[in-house]
py3Dmol code that shows the C-alpha trace and the ligand (Angstrom):
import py3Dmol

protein = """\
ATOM      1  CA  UNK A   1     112.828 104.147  86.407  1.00  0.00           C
ATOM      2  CA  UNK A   2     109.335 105.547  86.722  1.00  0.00           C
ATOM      3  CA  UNK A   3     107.859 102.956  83.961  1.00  0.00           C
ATOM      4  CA  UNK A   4     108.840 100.302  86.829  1.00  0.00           C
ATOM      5  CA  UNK A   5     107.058 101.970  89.412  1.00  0.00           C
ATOM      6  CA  UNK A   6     103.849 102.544  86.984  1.00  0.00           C
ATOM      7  CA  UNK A   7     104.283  98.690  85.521  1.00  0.00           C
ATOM      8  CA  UNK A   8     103.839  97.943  89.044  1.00  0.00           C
ATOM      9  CA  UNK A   9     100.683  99.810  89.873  1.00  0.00           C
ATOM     10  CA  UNK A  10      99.140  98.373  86.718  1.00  0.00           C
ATOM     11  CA  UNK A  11      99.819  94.720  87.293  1.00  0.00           C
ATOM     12  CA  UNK A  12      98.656  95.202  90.696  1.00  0.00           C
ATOM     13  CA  UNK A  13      95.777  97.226  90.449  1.00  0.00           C
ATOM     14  CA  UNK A  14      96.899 100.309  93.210  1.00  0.00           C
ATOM     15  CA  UNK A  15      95.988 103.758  92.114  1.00  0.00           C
ATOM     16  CA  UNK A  16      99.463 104.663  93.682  1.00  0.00           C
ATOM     17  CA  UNK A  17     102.365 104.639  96.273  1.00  0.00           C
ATOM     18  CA  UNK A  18     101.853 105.513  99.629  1.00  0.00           C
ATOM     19  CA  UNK A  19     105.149 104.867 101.056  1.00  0.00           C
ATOM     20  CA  UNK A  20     105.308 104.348 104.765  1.00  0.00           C
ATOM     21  CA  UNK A  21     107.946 101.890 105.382  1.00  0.00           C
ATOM     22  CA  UNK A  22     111.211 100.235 103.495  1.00  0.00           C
ATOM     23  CA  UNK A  23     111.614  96.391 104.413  1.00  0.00           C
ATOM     24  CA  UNK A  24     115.020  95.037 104.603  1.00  0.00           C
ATOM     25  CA  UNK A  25     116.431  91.390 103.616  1.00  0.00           C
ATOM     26  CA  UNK A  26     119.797  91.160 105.879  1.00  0.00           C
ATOM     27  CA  UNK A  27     122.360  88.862 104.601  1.00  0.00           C
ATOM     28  CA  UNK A  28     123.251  90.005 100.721  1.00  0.00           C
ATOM     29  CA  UNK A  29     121.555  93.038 101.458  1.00  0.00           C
ATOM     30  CA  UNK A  30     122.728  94.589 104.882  1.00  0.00           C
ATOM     31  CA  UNK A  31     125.614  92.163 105.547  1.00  0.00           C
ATOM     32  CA  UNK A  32     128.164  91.273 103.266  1.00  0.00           C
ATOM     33  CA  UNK A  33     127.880  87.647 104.879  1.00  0.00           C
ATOM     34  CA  UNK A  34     126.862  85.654 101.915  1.00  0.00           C
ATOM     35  CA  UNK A  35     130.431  84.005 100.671  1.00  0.00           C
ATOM     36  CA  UNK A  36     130.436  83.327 104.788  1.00  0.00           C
ATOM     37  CA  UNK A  37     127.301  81.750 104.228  1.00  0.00           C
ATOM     38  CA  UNK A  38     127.773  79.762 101.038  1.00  0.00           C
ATOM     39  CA  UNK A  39     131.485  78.227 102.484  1.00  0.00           C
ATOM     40  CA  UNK A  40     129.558  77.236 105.668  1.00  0.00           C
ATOM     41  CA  UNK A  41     126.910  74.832 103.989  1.00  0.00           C
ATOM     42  CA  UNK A  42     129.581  73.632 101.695  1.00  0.00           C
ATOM     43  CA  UNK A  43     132.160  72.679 104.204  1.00  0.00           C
ATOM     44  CA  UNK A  44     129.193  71.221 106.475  1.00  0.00           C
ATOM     45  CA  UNK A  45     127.863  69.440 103.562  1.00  0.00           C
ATOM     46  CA  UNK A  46     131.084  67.488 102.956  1.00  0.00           C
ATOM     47  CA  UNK A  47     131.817  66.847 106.914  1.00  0.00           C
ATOM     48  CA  UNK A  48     128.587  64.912 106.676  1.00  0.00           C
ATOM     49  CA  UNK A  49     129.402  63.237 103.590  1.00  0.00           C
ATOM     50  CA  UNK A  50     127.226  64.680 100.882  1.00  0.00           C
ATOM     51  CA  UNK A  51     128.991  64.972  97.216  1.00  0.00           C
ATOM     52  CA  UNK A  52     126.939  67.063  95.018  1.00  0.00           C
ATOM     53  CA  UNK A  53     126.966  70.401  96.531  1.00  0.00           C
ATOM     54  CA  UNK A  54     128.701  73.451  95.409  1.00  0.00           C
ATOM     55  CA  UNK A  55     129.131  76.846  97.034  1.00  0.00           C
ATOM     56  CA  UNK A  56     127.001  78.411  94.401  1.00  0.00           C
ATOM     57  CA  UNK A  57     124.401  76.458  94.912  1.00  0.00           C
ATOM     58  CA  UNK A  58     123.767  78.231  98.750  1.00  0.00           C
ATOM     59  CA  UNK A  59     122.995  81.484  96.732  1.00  0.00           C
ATOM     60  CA  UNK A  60     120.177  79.922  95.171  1.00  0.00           C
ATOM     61  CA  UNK A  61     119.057  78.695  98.678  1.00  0.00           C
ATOM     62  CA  UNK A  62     119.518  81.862 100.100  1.00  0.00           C
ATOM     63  CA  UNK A  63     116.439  82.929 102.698  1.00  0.00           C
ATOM     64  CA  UNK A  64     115.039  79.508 102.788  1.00  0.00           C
ATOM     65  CA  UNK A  65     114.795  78.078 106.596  1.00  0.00           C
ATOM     66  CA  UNK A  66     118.126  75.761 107.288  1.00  0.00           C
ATOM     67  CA  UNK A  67     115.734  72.533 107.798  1.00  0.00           C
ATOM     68  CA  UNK A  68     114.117  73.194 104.034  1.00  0.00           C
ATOM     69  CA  UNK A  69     117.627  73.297 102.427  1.00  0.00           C
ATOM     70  CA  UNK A  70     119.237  70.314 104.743  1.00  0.00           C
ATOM     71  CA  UNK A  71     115.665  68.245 102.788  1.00  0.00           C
ATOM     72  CA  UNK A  72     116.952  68.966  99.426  1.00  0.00           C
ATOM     73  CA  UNK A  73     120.198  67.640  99.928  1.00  0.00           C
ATOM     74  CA  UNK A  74     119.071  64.531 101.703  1.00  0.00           C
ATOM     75  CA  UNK A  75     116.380  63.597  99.176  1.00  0.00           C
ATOM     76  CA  UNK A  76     118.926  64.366  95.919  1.00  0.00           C
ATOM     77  CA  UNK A  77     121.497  62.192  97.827  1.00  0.00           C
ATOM     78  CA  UNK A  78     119.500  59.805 100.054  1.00  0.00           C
ATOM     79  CA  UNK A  79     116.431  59.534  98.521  1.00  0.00           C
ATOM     80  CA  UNK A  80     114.690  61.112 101.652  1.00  0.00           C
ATOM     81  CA  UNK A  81     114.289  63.371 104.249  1.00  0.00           C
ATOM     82  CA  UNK A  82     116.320  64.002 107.399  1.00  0.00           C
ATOM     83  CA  UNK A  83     115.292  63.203 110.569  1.00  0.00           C
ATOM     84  CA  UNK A  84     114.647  65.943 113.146  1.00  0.00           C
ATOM     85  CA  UNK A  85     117.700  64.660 114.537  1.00  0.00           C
ATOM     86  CA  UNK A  86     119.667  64.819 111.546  1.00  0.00           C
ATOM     87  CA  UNK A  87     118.741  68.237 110.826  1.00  0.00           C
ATOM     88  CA  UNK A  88     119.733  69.710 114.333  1.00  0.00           C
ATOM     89  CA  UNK A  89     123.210  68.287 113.896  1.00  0.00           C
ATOM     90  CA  UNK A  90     123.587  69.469 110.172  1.00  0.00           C
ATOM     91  CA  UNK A  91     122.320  73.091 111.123  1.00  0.00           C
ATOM     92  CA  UNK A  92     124.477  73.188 114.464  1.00  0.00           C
ATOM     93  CA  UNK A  93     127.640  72.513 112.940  1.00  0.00           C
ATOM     94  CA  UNK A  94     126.743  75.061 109.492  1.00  0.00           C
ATOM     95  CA  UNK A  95     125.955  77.505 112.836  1.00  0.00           C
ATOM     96  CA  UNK A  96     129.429  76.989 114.126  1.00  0.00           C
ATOM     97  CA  UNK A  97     131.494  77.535 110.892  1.00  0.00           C
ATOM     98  CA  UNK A  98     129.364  80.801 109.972  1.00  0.00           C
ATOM     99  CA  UNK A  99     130.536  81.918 113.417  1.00  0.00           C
ATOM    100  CA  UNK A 100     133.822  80.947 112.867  1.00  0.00           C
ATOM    101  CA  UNK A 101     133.905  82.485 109.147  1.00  0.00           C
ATOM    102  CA  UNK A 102     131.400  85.765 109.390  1.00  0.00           C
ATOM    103  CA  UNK A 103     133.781  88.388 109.336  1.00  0.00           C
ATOM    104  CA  UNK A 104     130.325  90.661 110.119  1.00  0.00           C
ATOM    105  CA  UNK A 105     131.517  93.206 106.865  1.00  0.00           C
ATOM    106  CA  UNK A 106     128.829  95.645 106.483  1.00  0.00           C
ATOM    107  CA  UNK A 107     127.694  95.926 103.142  1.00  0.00           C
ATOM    108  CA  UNK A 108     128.869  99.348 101.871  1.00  0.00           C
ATOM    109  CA  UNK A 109     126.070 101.454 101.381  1.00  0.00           C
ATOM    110  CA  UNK A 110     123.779 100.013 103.136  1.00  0.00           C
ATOM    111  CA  UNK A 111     124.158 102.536 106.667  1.00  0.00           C
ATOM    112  CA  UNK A 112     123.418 105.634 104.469  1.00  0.00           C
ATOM    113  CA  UNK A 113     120.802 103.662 102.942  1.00  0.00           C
ATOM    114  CA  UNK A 114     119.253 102.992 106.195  1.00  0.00           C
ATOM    115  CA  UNK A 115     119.665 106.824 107.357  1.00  0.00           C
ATOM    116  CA  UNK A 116     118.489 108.023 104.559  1.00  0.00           C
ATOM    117  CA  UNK A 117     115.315 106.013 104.763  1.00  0.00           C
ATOM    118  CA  UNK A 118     114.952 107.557 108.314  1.00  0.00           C
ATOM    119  CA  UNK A 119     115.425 111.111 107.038  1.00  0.00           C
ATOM    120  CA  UNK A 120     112.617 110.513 105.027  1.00  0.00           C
ATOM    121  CA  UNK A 121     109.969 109.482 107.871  1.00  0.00           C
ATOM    122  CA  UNK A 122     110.115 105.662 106.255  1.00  0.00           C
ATOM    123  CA  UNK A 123     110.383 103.321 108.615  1.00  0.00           C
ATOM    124  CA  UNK A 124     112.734 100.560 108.128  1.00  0.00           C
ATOM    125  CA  UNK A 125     112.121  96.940 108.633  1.00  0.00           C
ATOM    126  CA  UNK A 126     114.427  93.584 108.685  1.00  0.00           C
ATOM    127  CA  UNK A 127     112.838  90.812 107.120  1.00  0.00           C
ATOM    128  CA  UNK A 128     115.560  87.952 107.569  1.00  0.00           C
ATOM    129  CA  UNK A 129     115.172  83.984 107.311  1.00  0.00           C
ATOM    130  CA  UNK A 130     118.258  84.169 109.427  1.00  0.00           C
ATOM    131  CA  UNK A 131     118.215  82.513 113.104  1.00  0.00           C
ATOM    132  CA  UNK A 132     122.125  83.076 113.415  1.00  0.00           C
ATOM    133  CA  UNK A 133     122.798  84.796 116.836  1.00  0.00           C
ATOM    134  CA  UNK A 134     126.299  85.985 115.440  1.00  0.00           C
ATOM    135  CA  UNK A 135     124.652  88.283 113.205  1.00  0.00           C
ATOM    136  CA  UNK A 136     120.822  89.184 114.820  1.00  0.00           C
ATOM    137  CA  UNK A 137     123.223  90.473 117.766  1.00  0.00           C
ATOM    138  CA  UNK A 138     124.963  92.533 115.873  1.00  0.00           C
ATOM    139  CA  UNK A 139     122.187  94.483 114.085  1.00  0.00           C
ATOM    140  CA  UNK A 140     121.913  97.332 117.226  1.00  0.00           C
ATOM    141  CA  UNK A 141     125.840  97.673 117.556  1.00  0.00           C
ATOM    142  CA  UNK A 142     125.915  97.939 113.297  1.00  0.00           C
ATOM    143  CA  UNK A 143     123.199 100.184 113.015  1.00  0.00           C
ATOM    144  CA  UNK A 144     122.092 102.071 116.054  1.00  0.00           C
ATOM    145  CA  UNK A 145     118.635 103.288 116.534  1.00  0.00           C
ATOM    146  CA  UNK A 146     117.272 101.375 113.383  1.00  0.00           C
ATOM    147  CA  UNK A 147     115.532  98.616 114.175  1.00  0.00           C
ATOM    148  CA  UNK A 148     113.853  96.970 117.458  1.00  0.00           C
ATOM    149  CA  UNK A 149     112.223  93.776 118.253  1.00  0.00           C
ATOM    150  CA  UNK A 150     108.762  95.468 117.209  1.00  0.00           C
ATOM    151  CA  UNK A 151     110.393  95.576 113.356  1.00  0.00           C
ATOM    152  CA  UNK A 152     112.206  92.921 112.950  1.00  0.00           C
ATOM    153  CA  UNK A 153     110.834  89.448 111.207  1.00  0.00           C
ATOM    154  CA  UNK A 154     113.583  86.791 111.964  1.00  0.00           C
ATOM    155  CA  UNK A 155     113.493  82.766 111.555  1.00  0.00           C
ATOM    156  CA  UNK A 156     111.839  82.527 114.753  1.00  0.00           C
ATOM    157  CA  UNK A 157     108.792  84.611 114.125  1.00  0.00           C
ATOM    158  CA  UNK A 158     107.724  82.394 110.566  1.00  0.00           C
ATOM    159  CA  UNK A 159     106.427  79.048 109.913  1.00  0.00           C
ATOM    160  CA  UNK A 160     106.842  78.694 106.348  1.00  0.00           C
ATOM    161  CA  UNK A 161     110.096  81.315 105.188  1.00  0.00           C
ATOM    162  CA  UNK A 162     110.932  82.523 102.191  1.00  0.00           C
ATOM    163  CA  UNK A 163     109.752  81.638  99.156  1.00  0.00           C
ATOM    164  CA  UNK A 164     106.304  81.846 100.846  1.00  0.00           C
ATOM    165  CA  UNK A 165     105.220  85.177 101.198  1.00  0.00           C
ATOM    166  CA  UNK A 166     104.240  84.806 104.837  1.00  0.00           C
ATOM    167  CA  UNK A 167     107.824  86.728 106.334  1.00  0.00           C
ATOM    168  CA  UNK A 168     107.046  89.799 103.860  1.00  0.00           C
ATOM    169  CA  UNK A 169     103.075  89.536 105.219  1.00  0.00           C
ATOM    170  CA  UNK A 170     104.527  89.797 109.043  1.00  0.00           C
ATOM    171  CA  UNK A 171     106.591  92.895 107.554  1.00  0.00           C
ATOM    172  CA  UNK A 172     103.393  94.548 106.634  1.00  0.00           C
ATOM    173  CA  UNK A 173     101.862  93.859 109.484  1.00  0.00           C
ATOM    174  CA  UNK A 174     104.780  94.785 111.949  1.00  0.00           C
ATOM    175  CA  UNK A 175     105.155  98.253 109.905  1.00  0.00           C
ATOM    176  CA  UNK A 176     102.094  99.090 110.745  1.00  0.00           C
ATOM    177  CA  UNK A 177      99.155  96.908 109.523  1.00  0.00           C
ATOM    178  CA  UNK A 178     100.076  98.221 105.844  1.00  0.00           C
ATOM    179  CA  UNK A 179      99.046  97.436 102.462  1.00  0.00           C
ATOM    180  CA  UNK A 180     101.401  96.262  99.662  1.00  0.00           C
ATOM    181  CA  UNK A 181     101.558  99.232  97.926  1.00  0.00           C
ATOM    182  CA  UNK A 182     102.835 101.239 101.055  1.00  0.00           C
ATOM    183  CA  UNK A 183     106.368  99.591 101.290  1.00  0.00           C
ATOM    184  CA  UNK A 184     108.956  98.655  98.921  1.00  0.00           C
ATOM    185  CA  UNK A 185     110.990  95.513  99.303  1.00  0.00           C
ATOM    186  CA  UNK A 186     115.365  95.676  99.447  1.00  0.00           C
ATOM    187  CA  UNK A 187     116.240  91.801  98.525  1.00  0.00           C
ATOM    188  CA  UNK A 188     119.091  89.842  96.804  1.00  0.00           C
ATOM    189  CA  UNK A 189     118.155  86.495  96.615  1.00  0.00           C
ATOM    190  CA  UNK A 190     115.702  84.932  94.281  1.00  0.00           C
ATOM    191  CA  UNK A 191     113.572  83.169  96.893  1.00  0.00           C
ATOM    192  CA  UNK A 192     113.082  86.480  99.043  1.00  0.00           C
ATOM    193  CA  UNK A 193     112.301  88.102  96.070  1.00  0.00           C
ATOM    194  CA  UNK A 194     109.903  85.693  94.996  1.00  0.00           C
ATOM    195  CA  UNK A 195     108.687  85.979  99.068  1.00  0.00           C
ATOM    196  CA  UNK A 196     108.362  89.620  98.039  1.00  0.00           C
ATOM    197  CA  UNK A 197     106.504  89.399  95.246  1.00  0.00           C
ATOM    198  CA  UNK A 198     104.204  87.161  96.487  1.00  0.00           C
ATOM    199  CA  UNK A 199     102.985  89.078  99.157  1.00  0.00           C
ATOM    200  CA  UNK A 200     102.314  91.752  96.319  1.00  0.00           C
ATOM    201  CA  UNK A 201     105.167  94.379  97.295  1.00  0.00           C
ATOM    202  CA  UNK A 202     107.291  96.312  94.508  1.00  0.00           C
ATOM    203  CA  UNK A 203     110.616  94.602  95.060  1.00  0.00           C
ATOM    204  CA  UNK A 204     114.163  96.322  93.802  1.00  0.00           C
ATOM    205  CA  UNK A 205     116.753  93.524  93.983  1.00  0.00           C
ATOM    206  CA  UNK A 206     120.396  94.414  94.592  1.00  0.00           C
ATOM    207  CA  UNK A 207     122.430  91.855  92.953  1.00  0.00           C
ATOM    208  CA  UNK A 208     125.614  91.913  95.529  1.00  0.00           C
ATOM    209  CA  UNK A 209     126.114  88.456  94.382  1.00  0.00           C
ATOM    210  CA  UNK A 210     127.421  85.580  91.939  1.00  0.00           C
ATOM    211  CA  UNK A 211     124.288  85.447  90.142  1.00  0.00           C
ATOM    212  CA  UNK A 212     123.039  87.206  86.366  1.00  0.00           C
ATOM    213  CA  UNK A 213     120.280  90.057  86.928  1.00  0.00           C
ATOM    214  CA  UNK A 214     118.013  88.040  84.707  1.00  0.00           C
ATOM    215  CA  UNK A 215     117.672  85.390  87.362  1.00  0.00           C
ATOM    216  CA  UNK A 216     116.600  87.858  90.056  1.00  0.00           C
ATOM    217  CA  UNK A 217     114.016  89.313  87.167  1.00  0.00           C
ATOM    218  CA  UNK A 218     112.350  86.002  86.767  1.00  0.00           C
ATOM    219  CA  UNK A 219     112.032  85.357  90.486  1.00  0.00           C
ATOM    220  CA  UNK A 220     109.819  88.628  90.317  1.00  0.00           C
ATOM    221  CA  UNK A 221     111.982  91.695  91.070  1.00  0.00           C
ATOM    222  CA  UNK A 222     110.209  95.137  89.754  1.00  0.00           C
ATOM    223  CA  UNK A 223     113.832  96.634  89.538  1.00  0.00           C
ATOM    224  CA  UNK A 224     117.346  95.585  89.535  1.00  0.00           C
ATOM    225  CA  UNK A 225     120.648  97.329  90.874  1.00  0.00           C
ATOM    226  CA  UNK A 226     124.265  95.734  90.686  1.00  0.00           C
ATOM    227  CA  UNK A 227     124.440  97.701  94.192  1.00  0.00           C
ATOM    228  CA  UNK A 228     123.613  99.108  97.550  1.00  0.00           C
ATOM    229  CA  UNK A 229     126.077 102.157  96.455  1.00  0.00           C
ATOM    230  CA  UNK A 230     123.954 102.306  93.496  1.00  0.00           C
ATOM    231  CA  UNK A 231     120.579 102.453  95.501  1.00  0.00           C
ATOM    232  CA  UNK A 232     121.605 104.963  98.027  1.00  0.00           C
ATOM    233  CA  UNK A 233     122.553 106.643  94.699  1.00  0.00           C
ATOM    234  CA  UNK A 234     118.918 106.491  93.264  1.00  0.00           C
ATOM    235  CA  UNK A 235     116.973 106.255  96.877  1.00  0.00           C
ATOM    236  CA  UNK A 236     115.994 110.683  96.607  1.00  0.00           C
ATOM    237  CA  UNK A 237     114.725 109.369  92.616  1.00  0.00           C
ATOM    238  CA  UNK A 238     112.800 106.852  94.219  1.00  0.00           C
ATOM    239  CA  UNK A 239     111.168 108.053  96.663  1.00  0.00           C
ATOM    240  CA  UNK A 240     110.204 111.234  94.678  1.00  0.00           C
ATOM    241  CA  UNK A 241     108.892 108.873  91.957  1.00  0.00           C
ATOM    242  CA  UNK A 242     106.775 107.715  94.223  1.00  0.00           C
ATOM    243  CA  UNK A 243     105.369 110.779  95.980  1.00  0.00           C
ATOM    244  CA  UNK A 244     105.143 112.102  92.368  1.00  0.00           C
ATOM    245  CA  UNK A 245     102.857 109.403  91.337  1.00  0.00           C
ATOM    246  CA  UNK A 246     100.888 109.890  94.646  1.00  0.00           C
ATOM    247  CA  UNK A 247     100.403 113.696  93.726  1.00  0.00           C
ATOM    248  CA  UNK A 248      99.123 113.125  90.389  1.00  0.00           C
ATOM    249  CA  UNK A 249      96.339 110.470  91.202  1.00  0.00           C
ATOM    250  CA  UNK A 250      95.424 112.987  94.528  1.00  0.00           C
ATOM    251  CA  UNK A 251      95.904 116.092  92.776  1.00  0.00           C
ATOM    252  CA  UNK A 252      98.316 117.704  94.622  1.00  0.00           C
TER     253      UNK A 252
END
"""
ligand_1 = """\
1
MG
Mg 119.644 87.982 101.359
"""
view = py3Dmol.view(width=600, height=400)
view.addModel(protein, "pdb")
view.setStyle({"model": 0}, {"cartoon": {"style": "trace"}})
view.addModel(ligand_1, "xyz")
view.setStyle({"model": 1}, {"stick": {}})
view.zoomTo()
view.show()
């Protein structure tokens, strides 16, 4: 793994690591909510009469904001955008079926992930695209102690979402005013990845879902695991690659 970690530095011109925090996509990542997810916007889609949507396709719309993805489907179909009206009633009802469907199934792994990240003085922080109460609510209950208001980025703190790099930037910034090279980025969708990479963080993408590694690669992920299991597996590698390359370029 450590040729990742140095690609990384080179392409981005750091001398090194200086970990400080670990930010954390939710859904695909924390949650095992996606096939919730993906059922939701497919069964909403057809209610409203829409034809050319598949569940798959949600995976590959993963982190956008709800209004962005409701566009897509109008202009492929209609030939334009919804109206703000449209769009309320579209996202209410997908809302109401993820409710209905979330079975709230943590992602196995991801609590020792979290503690472990503690144990090592990192701070963790959520970096979701997600405004669904049913789940936000649940984070305290799920995972006690990890994260508050002060380091979380949710739907209502952005303007633009993921793909733009703007939700990982308010990461930064809520960790702590820190630089790129002082977090690392836990994603599973290609458009939070690309978010990610964007805002110039080393990204490892878990791939928890229907899609090949190699389109998680392109969208800009520095490392790919089929698994949260597997990442609390190689956090302790991680982290001392890291503080390894931060010895040699101080000399410790
Ligand atoms: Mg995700």
């Amino acid at each position: 793994m450590v040729k990742q970690f140095k690609k990384y530095l080179q392409t981005h011109r750091y001398p090194n690591f200086d970990l400080r925090a670990v930010l954390f996509d939710m859904d695909g990542v924390l949650y095992d909510s996606m096939p919730n997810h993906a059922c939701s916007w497919q069964q909403t889609m057809e209610e409203f009469g829409f034809k050319t949507t598949k569940p798959e396709e949600f995976y590959l719309h993963e982190g956008r904001p709800g209004k962005f993805t409701i566009n897509i489907i109008f202009q492929r179909e209609l030939g334009r955008d919804a109206t703000d009206e449209e769009i309320e009633k579209v996202y209410s009802r997908k809302t109401e079926l993820f409710s209905q469907y979330n079975s709230g199934k943590i992602m196995p792994g991801a609590r020792e992930v979290l503690e472990m990240v503690k144990s090592y003085g990192l701070l963790p922080v959520l970096v979701t695209g997600s405004g669904q109460p049913s789940l936000l609510g649940k984070l305290d209950e799920d995972f006690p102690g990890i994260f508050t208001p002060d380091t979380m980025v949710t739907a209502f703190d952005v303007k633009f979402g993921k793909p733009h790099p703007e939700p990982f930037l308010i990461g930064l910034k809520k960790g702590g005013n820190l630089q790129p090279n002082q977090a690392i980025v836990i994603e599973n969708a290609p458009l939070g990845i690309e978010s990610a990479h964007k805002a110039g963080i080393f990204v490892i993408a878990v791939d928890t879902g229907p899609l090949p590694d190699s389109v998680l690669k392109e969208a800009g992920a520095d490392l790919v695991l089929d698994s949260m299991i597997t990442l609390k597996e190689k956090l302790s590698d991680i982290f001392s690659i890291t503080q390894s390359i931060y010895n040699e370029v101080n000399r410790i």
